[in-house]
PAMAR-949930 format. One record per atom (N, C-alpha, C): chain; atom name; x negated, z negated, y. Coordinates in steps of 0.02 Angstrom, whole numbers. Example, Ala and Ser with C-alpha at 12.3 -4.5 7.8 and 13.67 -1.06 7.14 Angstrom:
% PAMAR-949930
@chain A; name N; c1 -660; c3 -390; c2 -284 $
@chain A; name CA; c1 -615; c3 -390; c2 -225 $
@chain A; name C; c1 -660; c3 -390; c2 -165 $
@chain A; name N; c1 -642; c3 -354; c2 -112 $
@chain A; name CA; c1 -684; c3 -357; c2 -53 $
@chain A; name C; c1 -645; c3 -394; c2 2 $
***
This chain:
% PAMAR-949930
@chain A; name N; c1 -6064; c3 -4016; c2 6570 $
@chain A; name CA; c1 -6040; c3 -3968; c2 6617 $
@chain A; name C; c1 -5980; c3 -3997; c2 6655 $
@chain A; name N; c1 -5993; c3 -3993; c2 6718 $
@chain A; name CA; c1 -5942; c3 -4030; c2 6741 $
@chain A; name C; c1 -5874; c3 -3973; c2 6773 $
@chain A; name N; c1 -5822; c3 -4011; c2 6743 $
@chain A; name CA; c1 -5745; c3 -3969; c2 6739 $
@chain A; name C; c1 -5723; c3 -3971; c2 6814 $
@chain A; name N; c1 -5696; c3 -3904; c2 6835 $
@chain A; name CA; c1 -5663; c3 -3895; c2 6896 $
@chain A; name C; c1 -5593; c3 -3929; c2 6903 $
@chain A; name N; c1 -5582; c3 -3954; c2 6959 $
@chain A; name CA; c1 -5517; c3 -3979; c2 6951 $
@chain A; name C; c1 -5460; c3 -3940; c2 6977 $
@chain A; name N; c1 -5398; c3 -3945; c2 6940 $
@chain A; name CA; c1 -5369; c3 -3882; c2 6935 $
@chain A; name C; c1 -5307; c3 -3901; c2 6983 $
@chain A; name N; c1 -5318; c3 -3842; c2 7047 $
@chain A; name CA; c1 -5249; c3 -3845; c2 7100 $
@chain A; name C; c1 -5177; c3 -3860; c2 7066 $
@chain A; name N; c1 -5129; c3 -3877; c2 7141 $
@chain A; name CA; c1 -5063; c3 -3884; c2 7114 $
@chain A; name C; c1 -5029; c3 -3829; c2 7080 $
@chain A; name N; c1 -5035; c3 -3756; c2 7104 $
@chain A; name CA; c1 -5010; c3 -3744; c2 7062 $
@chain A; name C; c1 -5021; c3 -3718; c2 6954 $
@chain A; name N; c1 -5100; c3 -3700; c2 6947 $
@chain A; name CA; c1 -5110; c3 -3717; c2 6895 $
@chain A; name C; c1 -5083; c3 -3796; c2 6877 $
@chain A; name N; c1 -5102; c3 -3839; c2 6892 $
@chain A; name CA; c1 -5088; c3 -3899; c2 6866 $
@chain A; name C; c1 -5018; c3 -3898; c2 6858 $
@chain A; name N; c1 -4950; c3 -3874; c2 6891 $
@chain A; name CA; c1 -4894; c3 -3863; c2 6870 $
@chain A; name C; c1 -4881; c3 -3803; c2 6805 $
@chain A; name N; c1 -4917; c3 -3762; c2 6808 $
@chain A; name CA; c1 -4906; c3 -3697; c2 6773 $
@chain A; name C; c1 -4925; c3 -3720; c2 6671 $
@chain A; name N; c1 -4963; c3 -3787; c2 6694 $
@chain A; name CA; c1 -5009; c3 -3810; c2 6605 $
@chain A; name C; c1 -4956; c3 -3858; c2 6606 $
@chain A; name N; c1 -4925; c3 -3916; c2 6647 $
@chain A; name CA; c1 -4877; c3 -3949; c2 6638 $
@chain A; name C; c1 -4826; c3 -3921; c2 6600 $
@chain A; name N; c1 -4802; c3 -3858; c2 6629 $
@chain A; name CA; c1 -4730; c3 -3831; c2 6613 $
@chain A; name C; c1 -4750; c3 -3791; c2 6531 $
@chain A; name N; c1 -4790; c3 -3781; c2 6523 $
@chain A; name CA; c1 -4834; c3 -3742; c2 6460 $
@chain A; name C; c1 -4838; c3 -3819; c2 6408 $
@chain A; name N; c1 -4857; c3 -3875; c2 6417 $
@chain A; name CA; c1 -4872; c3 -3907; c2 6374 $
@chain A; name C; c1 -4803; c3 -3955; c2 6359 $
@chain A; name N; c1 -4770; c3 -3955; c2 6408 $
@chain A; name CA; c1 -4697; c3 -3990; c2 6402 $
@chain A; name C; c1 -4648; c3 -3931; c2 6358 $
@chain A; name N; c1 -4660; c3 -3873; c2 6369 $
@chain A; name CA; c1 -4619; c3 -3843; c2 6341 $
@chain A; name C; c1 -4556; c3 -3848; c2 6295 $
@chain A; name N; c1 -4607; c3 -3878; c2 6235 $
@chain A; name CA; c1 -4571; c3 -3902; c2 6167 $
@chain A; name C; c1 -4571; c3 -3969; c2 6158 $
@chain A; name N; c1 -4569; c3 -4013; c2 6217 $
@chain A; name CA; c1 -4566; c3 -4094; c2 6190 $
@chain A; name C; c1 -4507; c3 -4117; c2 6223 $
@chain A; name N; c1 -4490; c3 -4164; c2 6171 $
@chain A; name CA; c1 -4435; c3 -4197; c2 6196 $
@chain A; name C; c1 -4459; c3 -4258; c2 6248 $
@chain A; name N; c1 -4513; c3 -4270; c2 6236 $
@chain A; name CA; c1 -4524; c3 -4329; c2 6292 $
@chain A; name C; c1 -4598; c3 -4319; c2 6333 $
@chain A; name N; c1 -4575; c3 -4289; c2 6388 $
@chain A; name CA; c1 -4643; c3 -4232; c2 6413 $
@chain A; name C; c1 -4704; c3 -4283; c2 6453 $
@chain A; name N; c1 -4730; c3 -4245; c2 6454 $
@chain A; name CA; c1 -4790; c3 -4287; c2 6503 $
@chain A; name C; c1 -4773; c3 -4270; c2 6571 $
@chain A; name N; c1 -4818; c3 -4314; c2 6614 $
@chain A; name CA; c1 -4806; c3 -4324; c2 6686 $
@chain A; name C; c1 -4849; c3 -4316; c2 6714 $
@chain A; name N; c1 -4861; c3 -4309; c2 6778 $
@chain A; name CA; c1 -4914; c3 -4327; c2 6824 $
@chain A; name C; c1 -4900; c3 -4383; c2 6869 $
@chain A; name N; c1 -4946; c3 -4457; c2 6870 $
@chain A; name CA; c1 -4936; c3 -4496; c2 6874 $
@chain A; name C; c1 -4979; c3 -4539; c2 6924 $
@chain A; name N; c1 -4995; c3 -4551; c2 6967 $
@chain A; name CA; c1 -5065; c3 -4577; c2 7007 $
@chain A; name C; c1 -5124; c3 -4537; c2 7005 $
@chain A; name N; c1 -5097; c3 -4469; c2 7003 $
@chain A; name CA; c1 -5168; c3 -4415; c2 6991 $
@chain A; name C; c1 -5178; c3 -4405; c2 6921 $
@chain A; name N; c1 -5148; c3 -4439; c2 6884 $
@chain A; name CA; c1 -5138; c3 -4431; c2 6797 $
@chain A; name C; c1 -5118; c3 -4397; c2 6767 $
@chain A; name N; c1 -5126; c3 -4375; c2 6697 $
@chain A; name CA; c1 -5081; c3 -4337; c2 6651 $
@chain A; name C; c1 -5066; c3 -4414; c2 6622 $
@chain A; name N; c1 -5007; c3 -4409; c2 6637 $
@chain A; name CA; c1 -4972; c3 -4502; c2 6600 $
@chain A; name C; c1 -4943; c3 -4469; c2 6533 $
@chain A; name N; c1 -4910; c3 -4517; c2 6475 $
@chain A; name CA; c1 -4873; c3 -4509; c2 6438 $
@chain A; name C; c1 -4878; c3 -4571; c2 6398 $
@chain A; name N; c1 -4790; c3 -4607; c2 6376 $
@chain A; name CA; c1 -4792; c3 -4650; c2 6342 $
@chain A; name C; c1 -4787; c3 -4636; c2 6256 $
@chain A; name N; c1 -4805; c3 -4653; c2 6220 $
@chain A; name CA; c1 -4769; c3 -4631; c2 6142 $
@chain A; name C; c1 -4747; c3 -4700; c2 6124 $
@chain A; name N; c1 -4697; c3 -4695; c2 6070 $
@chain A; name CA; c1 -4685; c3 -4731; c2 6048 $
@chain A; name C; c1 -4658; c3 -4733; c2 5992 $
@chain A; name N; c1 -4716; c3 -4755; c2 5932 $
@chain A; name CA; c1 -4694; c3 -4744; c2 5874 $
@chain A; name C; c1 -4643; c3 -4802; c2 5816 $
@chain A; name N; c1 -4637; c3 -4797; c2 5763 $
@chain A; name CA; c1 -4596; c3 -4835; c2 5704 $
@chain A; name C; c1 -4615; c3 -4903; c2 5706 $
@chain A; name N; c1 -4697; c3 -4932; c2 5708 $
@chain A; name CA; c1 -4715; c3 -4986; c2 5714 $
@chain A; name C; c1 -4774; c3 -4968; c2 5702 $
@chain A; name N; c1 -4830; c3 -5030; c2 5710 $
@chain A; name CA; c1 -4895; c3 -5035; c2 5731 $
@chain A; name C; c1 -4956; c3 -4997; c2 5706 $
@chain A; name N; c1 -4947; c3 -4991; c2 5622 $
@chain A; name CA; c1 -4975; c3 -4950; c2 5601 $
@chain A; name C; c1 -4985; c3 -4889; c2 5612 $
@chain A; name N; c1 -4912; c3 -4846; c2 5632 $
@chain A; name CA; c1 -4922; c3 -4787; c2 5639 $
@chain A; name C; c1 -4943; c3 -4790; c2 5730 $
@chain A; name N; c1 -4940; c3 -4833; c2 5753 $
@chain A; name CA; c1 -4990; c3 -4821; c2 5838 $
@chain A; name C; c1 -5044; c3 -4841; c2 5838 $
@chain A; name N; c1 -5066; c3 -4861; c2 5772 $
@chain A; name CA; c1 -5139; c3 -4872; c2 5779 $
@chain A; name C; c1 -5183; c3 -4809; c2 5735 $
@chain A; name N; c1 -5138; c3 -4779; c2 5706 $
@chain A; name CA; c1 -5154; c3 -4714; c2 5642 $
@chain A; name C; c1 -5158; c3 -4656; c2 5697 $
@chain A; name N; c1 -5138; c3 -4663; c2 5760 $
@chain A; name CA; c1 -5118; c3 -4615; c2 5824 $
@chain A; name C; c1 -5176; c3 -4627; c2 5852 $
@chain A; name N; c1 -5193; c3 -4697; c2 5882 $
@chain A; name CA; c1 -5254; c3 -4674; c2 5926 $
@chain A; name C; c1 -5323; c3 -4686; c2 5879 $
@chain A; name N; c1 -5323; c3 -4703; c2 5809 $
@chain A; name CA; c1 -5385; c3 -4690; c2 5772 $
@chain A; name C; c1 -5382; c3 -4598; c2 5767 $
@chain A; name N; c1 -5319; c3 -4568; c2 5761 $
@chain A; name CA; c1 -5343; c3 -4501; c2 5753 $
@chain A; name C; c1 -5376; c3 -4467; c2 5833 $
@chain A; name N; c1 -5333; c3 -4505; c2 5876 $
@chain A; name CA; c1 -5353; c3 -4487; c2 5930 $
@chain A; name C; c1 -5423; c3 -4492; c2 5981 $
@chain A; name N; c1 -5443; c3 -4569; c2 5963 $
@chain A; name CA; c1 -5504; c3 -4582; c2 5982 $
@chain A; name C; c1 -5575; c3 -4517; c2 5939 $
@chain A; name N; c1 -5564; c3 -4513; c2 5877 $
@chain A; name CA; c1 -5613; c3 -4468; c2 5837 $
@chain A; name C; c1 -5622; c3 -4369; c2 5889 $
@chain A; name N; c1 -5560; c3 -4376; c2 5924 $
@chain A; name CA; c1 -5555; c3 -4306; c2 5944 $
@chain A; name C; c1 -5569; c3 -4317; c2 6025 $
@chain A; name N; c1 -5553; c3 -4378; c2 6041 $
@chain A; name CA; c1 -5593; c3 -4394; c2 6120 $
@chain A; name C; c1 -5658; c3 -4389; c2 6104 $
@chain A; name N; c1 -5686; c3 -4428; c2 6051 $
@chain A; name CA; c1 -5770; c3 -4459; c2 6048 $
@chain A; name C; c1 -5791; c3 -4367; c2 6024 $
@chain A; name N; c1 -5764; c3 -4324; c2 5986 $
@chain A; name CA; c1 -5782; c3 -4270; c2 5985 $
@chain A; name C; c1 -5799; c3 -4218; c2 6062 $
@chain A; name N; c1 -5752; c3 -4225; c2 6087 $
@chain A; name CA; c1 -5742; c3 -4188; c2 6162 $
@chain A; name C; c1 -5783; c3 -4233; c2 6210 $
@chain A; name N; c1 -5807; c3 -4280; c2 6190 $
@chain A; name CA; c1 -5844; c3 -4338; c2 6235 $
@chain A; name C; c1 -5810; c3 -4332; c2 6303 $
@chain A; name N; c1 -5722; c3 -4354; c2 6298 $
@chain A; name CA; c1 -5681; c3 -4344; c2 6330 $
@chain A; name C; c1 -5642; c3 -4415; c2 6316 $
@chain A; name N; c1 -5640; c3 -4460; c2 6359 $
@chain A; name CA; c1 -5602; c3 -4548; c2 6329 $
@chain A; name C; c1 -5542; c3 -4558; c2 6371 $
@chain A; name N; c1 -5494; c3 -4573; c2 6332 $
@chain A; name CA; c1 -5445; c3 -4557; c2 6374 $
@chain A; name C; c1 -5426; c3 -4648; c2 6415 $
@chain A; name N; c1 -5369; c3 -4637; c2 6453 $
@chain A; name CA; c1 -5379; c3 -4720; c2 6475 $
@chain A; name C; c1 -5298; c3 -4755; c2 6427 $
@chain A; name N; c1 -5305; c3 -4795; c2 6386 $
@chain A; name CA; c1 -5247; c3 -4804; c2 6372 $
@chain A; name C; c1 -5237; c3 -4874; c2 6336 $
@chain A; name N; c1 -5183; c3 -4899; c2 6334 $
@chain A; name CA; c1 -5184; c3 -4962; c2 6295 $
@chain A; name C; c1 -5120; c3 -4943; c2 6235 $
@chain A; name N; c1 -5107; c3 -5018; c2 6206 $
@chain A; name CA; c1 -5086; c3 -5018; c2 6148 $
@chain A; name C; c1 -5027; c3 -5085; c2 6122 $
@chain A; name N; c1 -4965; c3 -5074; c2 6143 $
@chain A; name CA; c1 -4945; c3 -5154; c2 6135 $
@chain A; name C; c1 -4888; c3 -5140; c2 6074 $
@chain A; name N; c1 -4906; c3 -5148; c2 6026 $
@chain A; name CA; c1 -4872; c3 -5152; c2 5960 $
@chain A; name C; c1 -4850; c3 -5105; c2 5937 $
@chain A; name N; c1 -4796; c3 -5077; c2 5943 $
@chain A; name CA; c1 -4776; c3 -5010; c2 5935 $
@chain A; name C; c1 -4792; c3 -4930; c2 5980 $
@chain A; name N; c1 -4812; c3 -4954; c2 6049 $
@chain A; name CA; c1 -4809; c3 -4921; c2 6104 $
@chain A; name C; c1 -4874; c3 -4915; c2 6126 $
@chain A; name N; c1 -4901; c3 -4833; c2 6130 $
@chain A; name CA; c1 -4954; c3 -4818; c2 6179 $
@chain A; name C; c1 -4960; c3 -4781; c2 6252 $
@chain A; name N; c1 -4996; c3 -4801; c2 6292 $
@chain A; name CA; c1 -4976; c3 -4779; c2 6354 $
@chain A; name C; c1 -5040; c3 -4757; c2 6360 $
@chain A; name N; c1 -5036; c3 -4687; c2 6388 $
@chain A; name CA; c1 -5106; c3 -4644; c2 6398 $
@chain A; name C; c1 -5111; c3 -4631; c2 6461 $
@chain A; name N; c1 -5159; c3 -4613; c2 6508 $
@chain A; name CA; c1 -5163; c3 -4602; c2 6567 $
@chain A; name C; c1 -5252; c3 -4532; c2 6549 $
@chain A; name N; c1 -5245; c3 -4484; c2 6563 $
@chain A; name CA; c1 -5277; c3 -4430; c2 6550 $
@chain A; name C; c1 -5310; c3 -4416; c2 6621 $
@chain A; name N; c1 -5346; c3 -4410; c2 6657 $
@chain A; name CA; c1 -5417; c3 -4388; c2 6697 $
@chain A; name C; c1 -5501; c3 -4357; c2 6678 $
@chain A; name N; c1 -5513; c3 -4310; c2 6713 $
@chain A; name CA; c1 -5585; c3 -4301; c2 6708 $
@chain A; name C; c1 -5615; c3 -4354; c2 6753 $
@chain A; name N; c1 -5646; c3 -4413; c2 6760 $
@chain A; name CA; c1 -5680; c3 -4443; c2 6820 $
@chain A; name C; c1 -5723; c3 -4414; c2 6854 $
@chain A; name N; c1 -5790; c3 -4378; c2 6813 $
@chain A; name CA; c1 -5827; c3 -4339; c2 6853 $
@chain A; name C; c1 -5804; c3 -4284; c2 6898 $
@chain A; name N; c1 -5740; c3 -4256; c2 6892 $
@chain A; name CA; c1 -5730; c3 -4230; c2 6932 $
@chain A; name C; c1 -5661; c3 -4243; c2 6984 $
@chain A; name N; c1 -5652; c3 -4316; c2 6968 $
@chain A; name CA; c1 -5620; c3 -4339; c2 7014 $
@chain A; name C; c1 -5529; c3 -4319; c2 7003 $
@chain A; name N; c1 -5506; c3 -4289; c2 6938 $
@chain A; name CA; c1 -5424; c3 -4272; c2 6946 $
@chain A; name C; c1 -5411; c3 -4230; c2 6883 $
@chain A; name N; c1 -5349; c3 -4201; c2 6879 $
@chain A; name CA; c1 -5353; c3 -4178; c2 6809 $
@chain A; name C; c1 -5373; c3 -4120; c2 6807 $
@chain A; name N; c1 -5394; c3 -4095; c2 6744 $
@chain A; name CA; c1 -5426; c3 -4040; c2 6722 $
@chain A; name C; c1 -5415; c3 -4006; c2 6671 $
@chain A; name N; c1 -5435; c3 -3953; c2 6648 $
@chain A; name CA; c1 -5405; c3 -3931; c2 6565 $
@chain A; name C; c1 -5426; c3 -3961; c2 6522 $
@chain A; name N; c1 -5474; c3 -4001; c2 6524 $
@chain A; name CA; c1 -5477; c3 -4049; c2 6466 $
@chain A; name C; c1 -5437; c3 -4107; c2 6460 $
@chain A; name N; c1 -5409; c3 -4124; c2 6520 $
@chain A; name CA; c1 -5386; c3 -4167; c2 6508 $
@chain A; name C; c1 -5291; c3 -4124; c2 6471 $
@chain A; name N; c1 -5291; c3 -4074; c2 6463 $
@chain A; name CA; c1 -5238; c3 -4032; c2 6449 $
@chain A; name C; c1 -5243; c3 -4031; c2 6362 $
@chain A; name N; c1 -5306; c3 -4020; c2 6370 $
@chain A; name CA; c1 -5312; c3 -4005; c2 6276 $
@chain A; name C; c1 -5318; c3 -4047; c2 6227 $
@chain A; name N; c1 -5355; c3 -4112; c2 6277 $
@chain A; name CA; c1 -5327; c3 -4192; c2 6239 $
@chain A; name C; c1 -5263; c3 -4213; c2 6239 $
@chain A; name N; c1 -5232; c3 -4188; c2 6286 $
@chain A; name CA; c1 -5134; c3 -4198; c2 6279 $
@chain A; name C; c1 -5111; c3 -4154; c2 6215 $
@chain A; name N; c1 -5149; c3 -4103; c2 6224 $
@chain A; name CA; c1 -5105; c3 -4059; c2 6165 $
@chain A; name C; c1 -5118; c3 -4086; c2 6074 $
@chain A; name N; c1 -5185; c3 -4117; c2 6087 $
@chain A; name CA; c1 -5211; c3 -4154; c2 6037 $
@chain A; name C; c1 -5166; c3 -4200; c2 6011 $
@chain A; name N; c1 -5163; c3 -4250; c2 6053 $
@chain A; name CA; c1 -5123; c3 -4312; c2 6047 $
@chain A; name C; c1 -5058; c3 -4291; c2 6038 $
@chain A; name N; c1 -5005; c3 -4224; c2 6067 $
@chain A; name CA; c1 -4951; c3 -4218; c2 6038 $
@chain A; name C; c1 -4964; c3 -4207; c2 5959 $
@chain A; name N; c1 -5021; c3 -4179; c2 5935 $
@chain A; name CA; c1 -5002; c3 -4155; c2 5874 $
@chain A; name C; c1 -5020; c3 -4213; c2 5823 $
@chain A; name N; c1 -5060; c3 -4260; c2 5851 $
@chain A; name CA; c1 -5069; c3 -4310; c2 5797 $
@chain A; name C; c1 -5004; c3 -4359; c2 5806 $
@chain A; name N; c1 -4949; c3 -4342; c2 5866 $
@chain A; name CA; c1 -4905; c3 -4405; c2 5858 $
@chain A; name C; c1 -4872; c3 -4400; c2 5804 $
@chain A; name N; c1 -4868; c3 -4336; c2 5779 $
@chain A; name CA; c1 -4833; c3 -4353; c2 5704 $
@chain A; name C; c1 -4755; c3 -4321; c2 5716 $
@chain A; name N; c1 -4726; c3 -4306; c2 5783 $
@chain A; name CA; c1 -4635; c3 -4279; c2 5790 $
@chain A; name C; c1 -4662; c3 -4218; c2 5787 $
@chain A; name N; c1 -4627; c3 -4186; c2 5758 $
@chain A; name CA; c1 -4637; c3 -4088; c2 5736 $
@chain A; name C; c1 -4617; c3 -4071; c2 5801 $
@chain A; name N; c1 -4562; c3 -4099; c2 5856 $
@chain A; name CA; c1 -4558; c3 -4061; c2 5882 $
@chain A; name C; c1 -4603; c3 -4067; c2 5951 $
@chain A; name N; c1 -4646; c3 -4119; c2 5954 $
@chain A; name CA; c1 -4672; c3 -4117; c2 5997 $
@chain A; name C; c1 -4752; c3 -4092; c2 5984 $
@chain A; name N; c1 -4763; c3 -4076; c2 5911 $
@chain A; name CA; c1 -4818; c3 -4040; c2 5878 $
@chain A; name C; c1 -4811; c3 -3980; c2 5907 $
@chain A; name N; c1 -4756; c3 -3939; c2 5916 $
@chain A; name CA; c1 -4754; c3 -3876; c2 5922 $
@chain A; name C; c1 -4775; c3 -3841; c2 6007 $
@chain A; name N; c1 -4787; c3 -3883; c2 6049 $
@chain A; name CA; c1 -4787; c3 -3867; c2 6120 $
@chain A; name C; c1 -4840; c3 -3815; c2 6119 $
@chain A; name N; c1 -4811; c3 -3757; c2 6163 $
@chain A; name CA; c1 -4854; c3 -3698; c2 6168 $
@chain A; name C; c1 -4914; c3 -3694; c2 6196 $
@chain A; name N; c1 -4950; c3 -3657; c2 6180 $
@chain A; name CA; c1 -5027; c3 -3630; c2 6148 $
@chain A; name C; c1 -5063; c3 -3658; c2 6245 $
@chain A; name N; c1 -5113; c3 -3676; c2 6278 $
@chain A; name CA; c1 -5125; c3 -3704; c2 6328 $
@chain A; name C; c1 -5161; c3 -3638; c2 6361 $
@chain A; name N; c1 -5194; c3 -3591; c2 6345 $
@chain A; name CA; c1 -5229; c3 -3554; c2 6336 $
@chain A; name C; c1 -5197; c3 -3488; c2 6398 $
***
């Protein structure tokens, strides 16, 4: 089913909703939901996007991102529909909760 892509101001209204409770918020970035993490060391950024890839390959939703030692850099889009979307919202909220900081686990409900 292909996802509508969601105007400026929804797309501001899920921003300000999913940043809420993080200390290091996401962006919109080249048409992106961007966000860097950066964890303790390698293990735990690779324990991040193994939890994360299992919940993309679930949502058959892949996010675009790489991986250089400690540090992951995500870049979030629907392609089929050309920009971001709520899925690409609920894989952010995902990925805050597997980063593992409580307080960026806690960002309010997307819904």
């Amino acid at each position: 089913m292909k996802q509508i892509l969601l105007d400026s101001t929804e797309l501001s209204t899920r921003l300000n909703r999913l940043n809420s409770a993080l200390k290091n918020p996401w962006e919109v970035v080249d048409q992106k939901l961007h966000k860097i993490f950066v964890f303790k060391n390698f293990i735990q950024a690779f324990g991040f996007m193994t939890q994360g890839a299992i919940a993309a390959e679930k949502m058959n939703h892949h996010p675009q991102w790489s991986n250089v030692y400690k540090t992951v850099e995500i870049n979030l889009t629907t392609h089929e529909s050309g920009g971001i979307t709520t899925l690409d919202f609920e894989l952010a909220q995902m990925m805050e909760q597997f980063s593992g900081d409580p307080r960026d686990a806690k960002a309010a409900p997307l819904n």
